[in-house]
N, C-alpha and C positions, 0 to 999 in steps of 0.2 A: 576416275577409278578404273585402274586396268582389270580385264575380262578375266583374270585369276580369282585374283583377288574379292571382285561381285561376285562369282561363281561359288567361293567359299560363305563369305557371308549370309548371300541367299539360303544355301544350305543351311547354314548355322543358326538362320533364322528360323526356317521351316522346323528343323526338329526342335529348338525351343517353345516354339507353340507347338506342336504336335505334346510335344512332352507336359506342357502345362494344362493342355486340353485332355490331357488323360490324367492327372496327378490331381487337376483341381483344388488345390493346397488351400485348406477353411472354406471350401465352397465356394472361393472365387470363379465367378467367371472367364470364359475362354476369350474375352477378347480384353482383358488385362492386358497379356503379355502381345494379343495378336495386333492390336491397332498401334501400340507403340513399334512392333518389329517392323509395319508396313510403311509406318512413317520414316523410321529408320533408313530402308532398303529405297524411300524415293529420297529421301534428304543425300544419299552419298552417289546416288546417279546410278543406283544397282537397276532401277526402272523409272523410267520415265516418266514426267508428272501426266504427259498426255497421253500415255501408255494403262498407267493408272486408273487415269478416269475412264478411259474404253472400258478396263474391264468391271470396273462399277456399273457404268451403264450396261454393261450387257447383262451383270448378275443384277442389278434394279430389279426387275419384273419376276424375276425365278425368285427371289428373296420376299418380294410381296405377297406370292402365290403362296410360303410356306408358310408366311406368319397368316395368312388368312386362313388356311388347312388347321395351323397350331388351336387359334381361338375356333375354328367348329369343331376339333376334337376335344376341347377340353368342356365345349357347353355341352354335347352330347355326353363325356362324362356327368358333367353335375344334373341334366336331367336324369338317367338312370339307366341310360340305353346299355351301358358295358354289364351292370347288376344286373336290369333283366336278360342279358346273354348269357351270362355266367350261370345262372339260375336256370335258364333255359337246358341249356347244357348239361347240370347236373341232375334234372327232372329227367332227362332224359336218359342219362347212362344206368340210373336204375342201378346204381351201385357197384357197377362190373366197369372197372378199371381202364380196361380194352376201348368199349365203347365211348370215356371219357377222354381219354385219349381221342381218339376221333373228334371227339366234336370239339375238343382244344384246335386241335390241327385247323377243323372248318372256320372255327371263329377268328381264330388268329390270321388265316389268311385273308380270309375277308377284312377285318380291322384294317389288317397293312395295307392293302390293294384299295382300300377306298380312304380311310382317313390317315394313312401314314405308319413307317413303322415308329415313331415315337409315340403315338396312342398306341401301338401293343406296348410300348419297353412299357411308359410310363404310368399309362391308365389301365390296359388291361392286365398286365401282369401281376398286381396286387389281388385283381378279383380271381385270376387263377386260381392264386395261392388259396384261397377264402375257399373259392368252390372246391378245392381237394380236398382241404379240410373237411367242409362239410360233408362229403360223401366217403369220408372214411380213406382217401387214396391217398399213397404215397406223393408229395409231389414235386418228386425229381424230374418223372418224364416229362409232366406238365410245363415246368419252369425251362426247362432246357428246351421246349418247344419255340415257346412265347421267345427267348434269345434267338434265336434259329430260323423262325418265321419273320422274325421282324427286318433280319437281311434278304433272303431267300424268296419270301413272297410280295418284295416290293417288289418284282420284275411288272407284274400285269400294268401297271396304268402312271399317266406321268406323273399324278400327283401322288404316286407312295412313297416318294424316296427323293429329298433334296439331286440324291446323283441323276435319278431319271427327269424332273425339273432340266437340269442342264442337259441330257443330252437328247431330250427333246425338242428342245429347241434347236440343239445341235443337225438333228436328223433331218430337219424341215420337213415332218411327215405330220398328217391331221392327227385328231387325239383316237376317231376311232380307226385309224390307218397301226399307228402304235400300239395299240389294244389288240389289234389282229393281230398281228404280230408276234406281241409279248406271249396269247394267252396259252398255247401247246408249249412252251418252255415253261413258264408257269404255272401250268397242272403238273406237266413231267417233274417238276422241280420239285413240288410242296408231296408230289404219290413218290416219289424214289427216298424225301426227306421220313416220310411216314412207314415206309415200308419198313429204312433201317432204326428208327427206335422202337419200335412194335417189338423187331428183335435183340436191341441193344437196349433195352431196358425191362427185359418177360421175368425177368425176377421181380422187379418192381409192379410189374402189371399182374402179378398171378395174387399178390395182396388185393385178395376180395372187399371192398369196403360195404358200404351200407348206405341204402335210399334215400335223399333229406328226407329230412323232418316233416309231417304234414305240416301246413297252413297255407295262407293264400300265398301265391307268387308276386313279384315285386309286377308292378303294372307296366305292361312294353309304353313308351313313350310315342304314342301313334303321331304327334305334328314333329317331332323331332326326327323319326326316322321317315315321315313324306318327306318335310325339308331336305334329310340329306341323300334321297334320293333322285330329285326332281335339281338338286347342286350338282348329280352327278352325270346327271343327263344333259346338262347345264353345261358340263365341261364339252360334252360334244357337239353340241351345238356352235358354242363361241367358235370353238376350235376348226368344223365345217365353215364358216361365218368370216372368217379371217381374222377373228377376235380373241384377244390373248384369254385361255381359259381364269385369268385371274381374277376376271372379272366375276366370272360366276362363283368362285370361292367367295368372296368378297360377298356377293349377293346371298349366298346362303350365311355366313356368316352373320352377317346385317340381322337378315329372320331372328335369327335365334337369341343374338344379344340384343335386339328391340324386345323381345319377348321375357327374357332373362332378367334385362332390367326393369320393364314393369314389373314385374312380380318381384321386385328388391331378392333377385335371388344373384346376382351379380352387380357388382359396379363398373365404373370406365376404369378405374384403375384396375383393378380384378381382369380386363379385358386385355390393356394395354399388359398386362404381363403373361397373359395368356400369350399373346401375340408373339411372346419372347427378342423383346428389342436386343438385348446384348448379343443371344446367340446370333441376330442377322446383320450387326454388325460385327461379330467374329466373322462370318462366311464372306461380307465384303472385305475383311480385312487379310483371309487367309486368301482369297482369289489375288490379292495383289501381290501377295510373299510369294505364292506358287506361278505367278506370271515372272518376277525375279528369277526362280529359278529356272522355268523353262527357256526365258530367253537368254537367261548365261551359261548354257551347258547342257539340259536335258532333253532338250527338242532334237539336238541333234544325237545326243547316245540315244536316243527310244527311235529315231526315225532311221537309225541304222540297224537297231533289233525288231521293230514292227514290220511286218510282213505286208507287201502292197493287196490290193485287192477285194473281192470281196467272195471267191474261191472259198469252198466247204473247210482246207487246209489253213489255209487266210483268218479264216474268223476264228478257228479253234485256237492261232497262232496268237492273235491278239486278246482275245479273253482270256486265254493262260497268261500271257504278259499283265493284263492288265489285273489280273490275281493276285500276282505274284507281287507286285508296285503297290495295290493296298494294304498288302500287310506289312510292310517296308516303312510306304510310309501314310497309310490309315485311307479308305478309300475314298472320303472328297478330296486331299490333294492330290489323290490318283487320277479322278475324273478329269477334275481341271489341269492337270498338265497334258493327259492323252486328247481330248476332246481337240484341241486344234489342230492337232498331227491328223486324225483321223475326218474331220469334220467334211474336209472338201470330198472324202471318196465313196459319199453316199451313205443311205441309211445301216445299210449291211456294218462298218464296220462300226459305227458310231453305238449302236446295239450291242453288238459284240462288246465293247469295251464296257458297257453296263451290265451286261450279263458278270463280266469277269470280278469287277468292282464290286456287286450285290451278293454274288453266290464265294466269290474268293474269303471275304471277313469271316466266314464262320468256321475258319481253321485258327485264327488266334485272338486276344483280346482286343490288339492293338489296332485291328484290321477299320474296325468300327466306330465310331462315338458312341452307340445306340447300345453297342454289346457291354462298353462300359459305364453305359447308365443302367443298364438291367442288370449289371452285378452291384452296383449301387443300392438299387431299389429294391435287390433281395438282403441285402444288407439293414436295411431301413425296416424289414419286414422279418428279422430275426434269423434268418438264413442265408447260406450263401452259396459260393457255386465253387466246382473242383476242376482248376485247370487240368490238370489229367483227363476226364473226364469229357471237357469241353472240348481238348484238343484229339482227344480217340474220333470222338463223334465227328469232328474236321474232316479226319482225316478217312474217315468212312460216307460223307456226303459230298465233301467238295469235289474230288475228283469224276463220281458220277453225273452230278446234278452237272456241274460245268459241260460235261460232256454233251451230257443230253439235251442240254439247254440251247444249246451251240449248234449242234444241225439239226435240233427243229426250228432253231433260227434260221438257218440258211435252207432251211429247205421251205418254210414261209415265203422265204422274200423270190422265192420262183414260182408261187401259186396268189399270193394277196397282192 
């Protein structure tokens, strides 16, 4: 197959899954159209079969790491850790709108930064909804949060975000070397996110609502939230150790569905879908369509627009690129075409490209998977979201947060 010709195809494959993976036509699954496209793209010599397997094997271990993440956040949903946060949260705002807001912001970054942003789309953004209810608030700002956060404050830690999974390993930096790192880009990000709905939604927030209801509060889940912090301590250890941190997801996960199924409050099937098999064979199946495309054609248009370096100018250059390529075309084909361009020139720009791909999605729907399963889920739950609305607030976060994200990046990587 001449290099035209692969070059189109690849393409034509890529937005076919991308497209299918946004559309989900009857709830099908995104690796329908993705396993068939990959098989396609190696049967006509678009990519190599040994080409292929590399890059399975290299996503192997990022892909076990996130189905072990999926299954401890969904057992920590069914013990009741998200209910007593939400609860928590609204015992506390006392009714005053402002202050609910706040403690959405707190919970929701927290959720993303330790157990992923699909435990905010998926599990806590239904108890959002619940606890506005319940305290009488509008809940616009709330849900637009939970969307918001779930890109925005996966920066901190490598397990928040399938993208930071890949470009941690990419960086070849320990897990608490990446945590330094990430975590001044990640306050700046989530205090500059909060600063502008406070003000882009005071109409919303000047509706006074009302204190719950007396009675007892839902019980905190005290071995479910040691387990999942002694997992997370876990992750730095391995990671110091020379030990793939997947191991310790794995391990905390074990805990909890050892203990799940004793008490028949889970089964292995229950587990095994938690785990989300289809999705991570979509992610192996899209690493192989997006390796087609890079090596017929993208590698070289992005290495002729990617800026060498890792210069304050340099990383603002490639996090703007890498922004502006996820919403194009959705930010894990983003990651995984930029990651090998940027890979060899150290951790600086490899970050960078994560900063761009995390904070860039919350300018449009398309940017994300995660944004379009929380319009999903607000759909499931009676309500929904106003692209206007979603795209204002874009275009009033992304260009700051990017910014500020980007030289406390670079200015990290001259002090840790």
């Amino acid at each position: 197959m001449n290099s035209a010709a692969a070059e189109a195809l690849s393409v034509i494959c890529l937005l076919a899954v991308l497209a299918f993976a946004v559309a989900r036509p009857r709830g099908l699954p995104e690796a329908v159209v993705a396993l068939p496209a990959a098989g396609l793209l190696i049967a006509v010599g678009a990519v190599g079969p040994s080409d292929a397997w590399a890059q399975i094997r290299e996503l192997a271990p990022v892909v076990g790491f996130l189905a072990a993440v999926l299954v401890l956040a969904e057992l920590c949903a069914d013990d009741g850790l998200f209910t007593a946060a939400g609860e928590a949260v609204a015992r506390a705002c006392r009714g005053e709108p402002q202050r609910l807001l706040a403690g959405v912001f707190a919970v929701a970054a927290l959720v993303t930064a330790v157990l992923s942003l699909d435990a905010t789309v998926v599990l806590l953004t239904p108890v959002i909804i619940a606890t506005a209810a319940r305290a009488g608030a509008r809940p616009r700002p709330h849900v637009y949060a939970c969307a918001h956060l779930s890109n925005s404050a996966s920066l901190l830690l490598p397990v928040s975000n399938l993208t930071n999974l890949l470009a941690f390993t990419a960086a070849g930096v320990s897990f608490p070397r990446f945590a330094a790192l990430m975590a001044v880009p990640w306050l700046l990000t989530v205090g500059i996110e909060y600063l502008v709905f406070r003000r882009y939604f005071a109409a919303d927030l000047a509706v006074t609502g009302h204190p719950p209801e007396a009675g007892d509060p839902p019980a905190v889940p005290v071995f479910t939230l040691v387990t999942l912090a002694l997992t997370l301590a876990g992750f730095a250890v391995t990671s110091l150790a020379g030990v793939n941190p997947a191991w310790a997801a794995l391990a905390g996960a074990l805990v909890l569905a050892g203990r799940a199924l004793r008490r028949r409050r889970t089964t292995v099937r229950g587990l095994v879908v938690a785990a989300g098999p289809l999705f991570c064979l979509f992610v192996l199946a899209l690493g192989i369509v997006v390796k087609a495309v890079v090596d017929n054609g993208l590698a070289d248009a992005a290495g002729r627009v990617l800026p060498g370096g890792d210069g304050l100018l340099a990383l603002l250059g490639v996090a703007g690129f890498a922004a502006v390529l996820a919403n194009l075309i959705n930010n894990l084909p983003a990651v995984l075409a930029l990651l090998p361009l940027v890979g060899g020139s150290g951790p600086g720009p490899v970050l960078a490209v994560l900063i761009g791909v995390n904070l860039g999605p919350n300018l449009t729907y398309v940017g994300s998977l995660a944004t379009l399963l929380w319009r999903r889920v607000l759909r499931e739950h009676g309500t929904d979201a106003s692209l206007r609305t979603f795209t204002r607030l874009g275009l009033l976060t992304v260009p700051p947060t990017l910014l500020a994200a980007t030289v406390a990046l670079w200015a990290g990587l001259r002090v840790v």
